[in-house]
C-alpha positions in Angstrom: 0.0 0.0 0.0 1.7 2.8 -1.2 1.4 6.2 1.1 1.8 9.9 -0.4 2.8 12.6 1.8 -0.1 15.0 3.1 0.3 18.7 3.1 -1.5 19.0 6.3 -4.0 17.3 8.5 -7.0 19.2 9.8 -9.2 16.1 11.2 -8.8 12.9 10.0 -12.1 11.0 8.6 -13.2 7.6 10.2 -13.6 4.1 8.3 -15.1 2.6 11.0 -18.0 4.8 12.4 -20.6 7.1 11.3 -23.9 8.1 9.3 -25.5 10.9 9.5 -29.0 12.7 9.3 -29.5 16.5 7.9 -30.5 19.1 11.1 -34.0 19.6 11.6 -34.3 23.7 10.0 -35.8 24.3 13.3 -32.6 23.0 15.6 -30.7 25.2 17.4 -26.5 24.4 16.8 -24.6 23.6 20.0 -20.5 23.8 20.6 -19.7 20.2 20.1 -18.1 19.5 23.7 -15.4 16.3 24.0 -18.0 14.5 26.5 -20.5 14.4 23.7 -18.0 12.7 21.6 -17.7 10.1 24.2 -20.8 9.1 24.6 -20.8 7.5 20.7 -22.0 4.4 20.2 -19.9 2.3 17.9 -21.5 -0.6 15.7 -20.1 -3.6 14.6 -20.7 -6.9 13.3 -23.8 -6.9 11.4 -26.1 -10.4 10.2 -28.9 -10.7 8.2 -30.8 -14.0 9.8 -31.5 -16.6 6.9 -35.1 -15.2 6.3 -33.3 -11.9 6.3 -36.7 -10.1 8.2 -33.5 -9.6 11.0 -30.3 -7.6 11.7 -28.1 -8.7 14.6 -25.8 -6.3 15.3 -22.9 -5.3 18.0 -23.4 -2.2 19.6 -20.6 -0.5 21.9 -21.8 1.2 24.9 -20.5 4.3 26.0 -17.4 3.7 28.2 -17.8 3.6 31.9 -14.7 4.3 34.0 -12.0 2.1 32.5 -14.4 -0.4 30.8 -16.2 -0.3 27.6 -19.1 -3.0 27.6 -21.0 -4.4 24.0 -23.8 -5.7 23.4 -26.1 -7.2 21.0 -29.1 -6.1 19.6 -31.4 -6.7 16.9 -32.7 -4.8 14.1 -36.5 -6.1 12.7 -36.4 -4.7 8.9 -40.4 -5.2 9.0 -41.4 -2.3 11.0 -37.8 -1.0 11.2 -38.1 -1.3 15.7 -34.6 -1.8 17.7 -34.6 -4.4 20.4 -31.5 -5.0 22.7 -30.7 -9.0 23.4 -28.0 -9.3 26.1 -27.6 -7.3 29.2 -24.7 -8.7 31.0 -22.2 -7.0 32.6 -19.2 -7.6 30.5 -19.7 -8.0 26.9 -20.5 -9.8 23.9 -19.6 -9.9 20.4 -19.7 -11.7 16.8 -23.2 -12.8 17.0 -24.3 -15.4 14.4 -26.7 -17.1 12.7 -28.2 -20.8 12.9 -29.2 -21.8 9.6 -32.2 -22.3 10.4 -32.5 -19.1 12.5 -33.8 -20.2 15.6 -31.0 -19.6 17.5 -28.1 -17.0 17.8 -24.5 -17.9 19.1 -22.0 -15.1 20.0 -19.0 -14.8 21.8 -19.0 -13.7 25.8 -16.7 -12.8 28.7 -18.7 -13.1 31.1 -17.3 -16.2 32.6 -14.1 -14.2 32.9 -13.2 -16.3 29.5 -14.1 -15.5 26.6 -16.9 -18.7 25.5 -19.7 -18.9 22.9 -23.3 -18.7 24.0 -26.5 -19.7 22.6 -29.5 -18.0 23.2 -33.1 -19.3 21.9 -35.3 -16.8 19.5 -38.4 -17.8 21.1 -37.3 -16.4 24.7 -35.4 -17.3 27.6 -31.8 -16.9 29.0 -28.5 -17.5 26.7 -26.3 -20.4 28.1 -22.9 -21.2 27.5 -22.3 -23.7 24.7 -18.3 -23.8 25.8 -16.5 -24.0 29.1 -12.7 -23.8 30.2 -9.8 -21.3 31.2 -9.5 -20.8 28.0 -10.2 -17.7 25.1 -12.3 -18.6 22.2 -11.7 -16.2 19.4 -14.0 -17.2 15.9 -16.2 -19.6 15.5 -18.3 -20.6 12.6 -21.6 -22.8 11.8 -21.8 -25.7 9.8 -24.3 -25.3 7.0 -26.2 -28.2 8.7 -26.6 -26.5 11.9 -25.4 -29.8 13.6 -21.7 -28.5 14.3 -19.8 -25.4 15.4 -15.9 -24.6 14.2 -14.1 -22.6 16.8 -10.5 -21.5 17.2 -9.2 -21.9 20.5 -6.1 -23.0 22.6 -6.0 -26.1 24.5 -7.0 -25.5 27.9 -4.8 -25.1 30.9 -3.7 -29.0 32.3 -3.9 -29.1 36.2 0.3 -28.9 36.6 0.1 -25.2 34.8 -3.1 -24.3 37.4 -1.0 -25.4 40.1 1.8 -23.4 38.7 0.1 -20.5 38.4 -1.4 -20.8 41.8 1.7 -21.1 43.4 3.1 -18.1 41.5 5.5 -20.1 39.9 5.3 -18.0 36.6 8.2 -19.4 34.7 7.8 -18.3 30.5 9.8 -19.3 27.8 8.5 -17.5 24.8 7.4 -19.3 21.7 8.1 -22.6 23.3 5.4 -22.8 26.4 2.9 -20.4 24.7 -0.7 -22.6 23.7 -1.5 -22.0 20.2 -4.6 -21.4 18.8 -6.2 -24.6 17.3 -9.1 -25.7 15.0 -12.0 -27.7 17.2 -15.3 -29.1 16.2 -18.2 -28.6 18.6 -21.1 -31.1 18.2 -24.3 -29.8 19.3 -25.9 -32.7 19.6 -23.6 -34.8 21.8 -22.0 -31.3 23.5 -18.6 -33.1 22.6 -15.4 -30.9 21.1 -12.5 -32.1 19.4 -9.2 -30.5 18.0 -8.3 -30.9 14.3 -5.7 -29.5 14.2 -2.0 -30.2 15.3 -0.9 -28.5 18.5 2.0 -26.6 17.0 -0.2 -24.9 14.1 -1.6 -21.4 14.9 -4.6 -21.6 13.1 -6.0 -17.7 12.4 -9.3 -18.0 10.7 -11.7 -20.9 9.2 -15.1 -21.0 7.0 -16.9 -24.1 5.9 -17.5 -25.8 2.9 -21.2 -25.9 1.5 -21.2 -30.0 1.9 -19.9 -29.9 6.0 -17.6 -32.1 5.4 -14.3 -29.8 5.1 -13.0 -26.2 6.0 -10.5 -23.7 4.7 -8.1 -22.5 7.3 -5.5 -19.6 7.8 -2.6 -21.5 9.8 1.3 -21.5 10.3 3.7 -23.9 12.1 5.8 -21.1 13.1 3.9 -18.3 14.6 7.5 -17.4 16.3 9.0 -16.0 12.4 9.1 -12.5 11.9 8.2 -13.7 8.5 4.8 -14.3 6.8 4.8 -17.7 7.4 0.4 -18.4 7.2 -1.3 -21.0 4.1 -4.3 -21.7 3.3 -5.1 -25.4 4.3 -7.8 -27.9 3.7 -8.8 -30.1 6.8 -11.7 -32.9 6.6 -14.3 -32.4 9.2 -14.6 -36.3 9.7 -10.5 -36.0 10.5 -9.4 -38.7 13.4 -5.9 -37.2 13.6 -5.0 -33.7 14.0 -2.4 -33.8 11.4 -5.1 -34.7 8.5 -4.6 -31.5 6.7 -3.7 -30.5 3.3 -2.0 -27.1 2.0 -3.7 -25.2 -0.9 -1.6 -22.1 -1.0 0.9 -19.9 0.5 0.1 -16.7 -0.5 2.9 -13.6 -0.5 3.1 -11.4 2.5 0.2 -11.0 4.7 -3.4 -12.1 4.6 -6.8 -13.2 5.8 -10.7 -12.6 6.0 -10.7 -16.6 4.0 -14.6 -17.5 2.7 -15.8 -20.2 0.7 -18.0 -19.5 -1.8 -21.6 -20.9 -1.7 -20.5 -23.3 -4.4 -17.9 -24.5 -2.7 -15.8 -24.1 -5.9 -13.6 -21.2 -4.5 -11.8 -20.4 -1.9 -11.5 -16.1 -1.1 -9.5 -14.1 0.7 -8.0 -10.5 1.3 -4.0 -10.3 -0.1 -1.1 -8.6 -0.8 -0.4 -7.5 -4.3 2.7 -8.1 -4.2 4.7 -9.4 -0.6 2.9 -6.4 1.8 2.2 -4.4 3.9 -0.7 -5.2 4.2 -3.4 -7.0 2.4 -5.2 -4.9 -0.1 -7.0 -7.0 -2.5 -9.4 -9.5 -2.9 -7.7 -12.8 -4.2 -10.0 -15.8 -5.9 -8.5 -19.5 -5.2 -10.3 -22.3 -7.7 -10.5 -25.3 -5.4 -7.4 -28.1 -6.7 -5.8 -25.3 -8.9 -2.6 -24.1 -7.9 -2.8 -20.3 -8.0 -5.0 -17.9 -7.2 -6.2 -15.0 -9.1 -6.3 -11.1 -8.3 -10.1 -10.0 -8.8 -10.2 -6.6 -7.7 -5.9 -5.2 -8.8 -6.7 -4.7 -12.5 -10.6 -3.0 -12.7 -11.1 -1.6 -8.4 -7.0 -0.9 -7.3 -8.7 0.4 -3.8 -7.7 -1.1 -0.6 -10.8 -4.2 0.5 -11.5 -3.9 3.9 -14.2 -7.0 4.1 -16.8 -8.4 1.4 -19.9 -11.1 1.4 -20.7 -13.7 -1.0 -24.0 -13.6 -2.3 -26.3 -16.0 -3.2 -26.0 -15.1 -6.9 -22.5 -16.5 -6.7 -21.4 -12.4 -6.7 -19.0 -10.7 -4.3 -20.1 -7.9 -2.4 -17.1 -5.6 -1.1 -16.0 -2.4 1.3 -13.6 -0.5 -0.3 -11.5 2.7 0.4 -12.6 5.7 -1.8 -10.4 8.8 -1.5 -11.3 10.4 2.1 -14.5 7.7 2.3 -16.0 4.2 1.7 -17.7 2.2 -0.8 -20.0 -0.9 -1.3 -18.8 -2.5 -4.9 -20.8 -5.4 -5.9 -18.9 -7.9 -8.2 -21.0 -10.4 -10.4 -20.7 -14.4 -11.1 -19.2 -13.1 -14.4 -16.5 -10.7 -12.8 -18.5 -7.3 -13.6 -18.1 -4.8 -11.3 -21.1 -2.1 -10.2 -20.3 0.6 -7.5 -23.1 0.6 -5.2 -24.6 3.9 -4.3 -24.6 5.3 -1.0 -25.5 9.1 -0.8 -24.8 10.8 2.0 -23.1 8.2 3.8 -19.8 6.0 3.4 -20.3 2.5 5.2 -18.5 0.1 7.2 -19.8 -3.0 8.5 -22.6 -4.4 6.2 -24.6 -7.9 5.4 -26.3 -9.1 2.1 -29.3 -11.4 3.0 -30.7 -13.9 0.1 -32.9 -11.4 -1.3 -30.3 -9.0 -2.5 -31.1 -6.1 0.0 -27.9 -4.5 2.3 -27.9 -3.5 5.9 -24.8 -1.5 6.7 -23.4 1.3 9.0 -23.0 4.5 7.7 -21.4 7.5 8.6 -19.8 10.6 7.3 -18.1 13.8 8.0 -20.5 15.6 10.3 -23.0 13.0 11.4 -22.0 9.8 13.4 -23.1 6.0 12.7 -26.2 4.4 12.7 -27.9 1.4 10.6 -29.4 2.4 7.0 -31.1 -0.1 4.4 -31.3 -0.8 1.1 -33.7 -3.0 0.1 -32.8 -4.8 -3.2 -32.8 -2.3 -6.4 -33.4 0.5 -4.1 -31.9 3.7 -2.3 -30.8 3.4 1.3 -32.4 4.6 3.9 -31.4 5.7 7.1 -32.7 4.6 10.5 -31.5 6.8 13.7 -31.7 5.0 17.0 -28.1 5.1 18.7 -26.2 8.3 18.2 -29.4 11.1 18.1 -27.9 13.5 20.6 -25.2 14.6 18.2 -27.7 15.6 15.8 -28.1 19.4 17.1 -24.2 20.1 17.1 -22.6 22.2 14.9 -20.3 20.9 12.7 -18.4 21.8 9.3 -18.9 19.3 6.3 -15.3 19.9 4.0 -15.5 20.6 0.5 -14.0 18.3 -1.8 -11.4 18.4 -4.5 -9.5 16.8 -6.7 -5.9 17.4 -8.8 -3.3 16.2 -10.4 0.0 15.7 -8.7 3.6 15.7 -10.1 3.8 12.5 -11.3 0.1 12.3 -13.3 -1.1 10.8 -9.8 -4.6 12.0 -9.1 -5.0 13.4 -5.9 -8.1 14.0 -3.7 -8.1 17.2 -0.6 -10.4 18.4 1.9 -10.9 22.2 2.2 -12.1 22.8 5.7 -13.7 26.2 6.6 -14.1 27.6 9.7 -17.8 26.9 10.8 -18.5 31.5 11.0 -16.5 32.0 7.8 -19.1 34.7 5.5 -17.4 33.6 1.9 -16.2 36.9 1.7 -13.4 37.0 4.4 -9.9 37.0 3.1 -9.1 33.1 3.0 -5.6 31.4 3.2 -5.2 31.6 -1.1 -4.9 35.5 -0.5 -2.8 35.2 2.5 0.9 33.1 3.0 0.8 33.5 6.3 -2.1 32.3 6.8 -1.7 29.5 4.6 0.9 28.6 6.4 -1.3 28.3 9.5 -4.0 26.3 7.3 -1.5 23.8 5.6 -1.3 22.5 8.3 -4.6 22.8 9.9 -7.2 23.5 7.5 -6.8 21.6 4.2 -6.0 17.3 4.1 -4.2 15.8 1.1 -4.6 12.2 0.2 -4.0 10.1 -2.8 -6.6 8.5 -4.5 -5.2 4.9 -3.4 -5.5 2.9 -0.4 -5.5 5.6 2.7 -5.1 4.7 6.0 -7.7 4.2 9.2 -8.1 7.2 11.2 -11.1 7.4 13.5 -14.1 9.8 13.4 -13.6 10.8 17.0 -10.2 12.5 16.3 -11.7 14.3 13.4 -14.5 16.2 15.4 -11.8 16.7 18.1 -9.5 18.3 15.7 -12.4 20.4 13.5 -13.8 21.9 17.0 -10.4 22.7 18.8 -8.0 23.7 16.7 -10.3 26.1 14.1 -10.7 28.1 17.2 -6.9 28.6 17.5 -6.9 29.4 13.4 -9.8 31.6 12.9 -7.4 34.0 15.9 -4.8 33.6 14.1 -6.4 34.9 10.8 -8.3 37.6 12.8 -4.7 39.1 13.2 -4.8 40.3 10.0 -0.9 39.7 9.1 0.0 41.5 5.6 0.7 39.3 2.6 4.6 39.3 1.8 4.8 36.5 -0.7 2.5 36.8 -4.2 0.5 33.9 -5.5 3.0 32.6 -7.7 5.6 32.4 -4.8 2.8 30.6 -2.5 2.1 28.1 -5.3 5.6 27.4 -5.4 5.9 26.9 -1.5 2.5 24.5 -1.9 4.2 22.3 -4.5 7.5 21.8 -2.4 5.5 20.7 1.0 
């Protein structure tokens, strides 16, 4: 992912949070203060349930002293009515699916261990489905409903509780730490088993449409500073842990692996070349050798996550200059951006039917859940993050240029929230352009951008324009002429 240098940074725009509704004409605009800011919800983890009439969704409480709690909620698309699920006192997290949607499993803490609960659609308490001193982190369904994947360590023996109890806390690095292993989880006989060889860090699993294999992300040498993760295949009916089968080793790092609902191809998000960091979506054809680029060649934008469809299509996040996308790829490999007005999204599910759910967010309005129903416009629905709505905040302008190099750039022009339009502005004024390069005006290539989080934007915009519209008020005279200014903007 290749990085070009910004002229200055104002606020820096989120990827993970925020939609936002227009002011009511009628609202009064209130100073943004930083405790409103903290009490953002953040949502996560969206899925449609397989009638897809429901939303699950994570939603991030407010912190409270030192601890931030989650819960889950749900999100009826009928008459478009929140509920919240789970009440605990800790938290809980990646909520998913039966297939046959009469029950929902997520993950849990509140055994002081993170373990995966089940809890019933048609009422009653959520009970643990796992059990041990021990941290579960993904887990997946079977197709069948009759078996849950999950990636966990083994579980402390009775010589290391001892150990610990008696403060004997010994460590060699690499060679006494538990690595995280592939287990099956039969619902029926509430048996587990590991798959997987104890010296394989296994990273991330999905499941083949017959149940009867998975794809996993797994190395035997999680201690390399190297990228050392393949992609293996490992039967479900396995005996032995070391009945596994490598597909690929991809270059530099990856993840996010699916199988499609054919069970034809493997996907996952991959470096272009050996790194940074993956950026595109790569296509593995089950018992071919190498995989195939899908998104280099027609998208070049970073891939944040994507969904299969039923349709046998792709449905992807992508980076778009200072904000987000939704690109829908066909069975055919035709692309179609998917539009989004008003808002750039983040998490987001695709139900059978075609229709999205997603969060969406963007530069003056924080996140909540909007809909599009299949063939139609979004639509937003405000339940969460309502008390930012009467704040007053400054939307950027837009632009875009060529750089030195051909290289298209895209910048934000951020304008002091009591500017008239008729106030000397920065392009009339070094000095003050000085001041604004570095706090008025973000630069960023039209490639992959990095992450930077809606709360430090707002902070930014509110603070620091205070500090600049002074230091315009001043009222310094111009020393340098335009064409000295443009050269000054085209060294920095």
């Amino acid at each position: 992912m290749r990085r070009l240098p910004s002229f200055a940074v104002l606020f820096c725009f989120s990827l993970p949070t925020a939609n936002f509704a227009q002011q009511p004409a009628t609202s009064v605009p209130r100073t943004l203060a930083p405790e409103s800011l903290l009490n953002l919800r953040q949502l996560s983890s969206l899925e449609f349930s397989p009638d897809g009439s429901r939303v699950a969704l994570v939603v991030a409480e407010p912190a409270k002293g030192d601890q931030r709690s989650s819960h889950i909620w749900l999100f009826d698309t009928s008459n478009a009515s929140f509920r919240q699920l789970t009440y605990s006192e800790k938290s809980e997290s990646s909520p998913k699916w039966s297939p046959d949607g009469k029950l929902l499993a997520f993950l849990s803490n509140r055994d002081t261990n993170q373990q995966i609960y089940l809890l019933s659609m048609s009422g009653g308490e959520s009970a643990p489905l796992t059990k041990g001193k021990r941290n579960i982190s993904r887990f997946a369904w079977a197709h069948d409903g009759k078996t849950i994947a999950f990636l966990a360590p083994d579980a402390k023996t009775e010589a290391e509780e001892k150990k610990e109890k008696d403060k004997d806390d010994a460590h060699v690095a690499d060679k006494d730490d538990k690595r995280a292993r592939l287990w099956l989880l039969s619902l029926s006989e509430k048996s587990e088993r590991a798959v997987t060889p104890a010296n394989y860090q296994v990273s991330d699993l999905a499941w083949f449409a017959d149940n009867t294999r998975l794809a996993i992300i797994a190395t035997d040498h999680p201690e390399s500073d190297q990228n050392t993760e393949r992609i293996f295949l490992v039967p479900a009916t396995a005996k032995k842990p070391e009945a596994m089968v490598q597909l690929l080793a991809p270059r530099g790092p990856f993840g996010d692996i699916e199988v499609s609902p054919s069970g034809e191809n493997i996907s996952f998000i991959g470096s272009r070349e050996d790194g940074p960091s993956p950026h595109d979506l790569w296509i593995l054809p089950v018992g071919m050798p190498a995989a195939k680029n899908l998104t280099a060649g027609n998208l070049d934008r970073a891939v944040f996550a994507y969904r299969w469809s039923k349709d046998r299509g792709l449905l992807l996040l992508t980076a778009d200059g200072f904000t987000r996308k939704l690109v829908r790829y066909t069975s055919t490999g035709a692309r179609e951006d998917i539009a989004t007005p008003d808002s750039m999204p983040s998490a987001f599910t695709i139900n059978d039917n075609g229709s999205i759910a997603f969060v969406g967010e963007n530069f003056t309005e924080p996140q909540e859940i909007w809909l599009a129903p299949a063939g139609q416009r979004p639509k937003q629905f405000p339940q969460f993050n309502k008390s930012l709505d009467a704040s007053a905040l400054t939307k950027p302008e837009l632009y875009r240029y060529k750089s030195f190099d051909g290289l298209e750039i895209e910048a934000a022009l951020l304008k002091p929230s009591s500017y008239d339009g008729k106030s000397k502005t920065s392009s009339d004024c070094p000095d003050t352009w000085r001041t604004n390069r570095r706090l008025g005006i973000l630069h960023r290539s039209l490639g992959p951008a990095s992450r930077r989080t809606w709360l430090r934007s707002v902070l930014s915009q509110h603070s620091r324009l205070d500090w600049l519209r002074r230091k315009i008020r001043r009222k310094q005279p111009c020393r340098l002429g335009r064409r000295r200014l443009q050269r000054r903007h085209d060294r920095h």
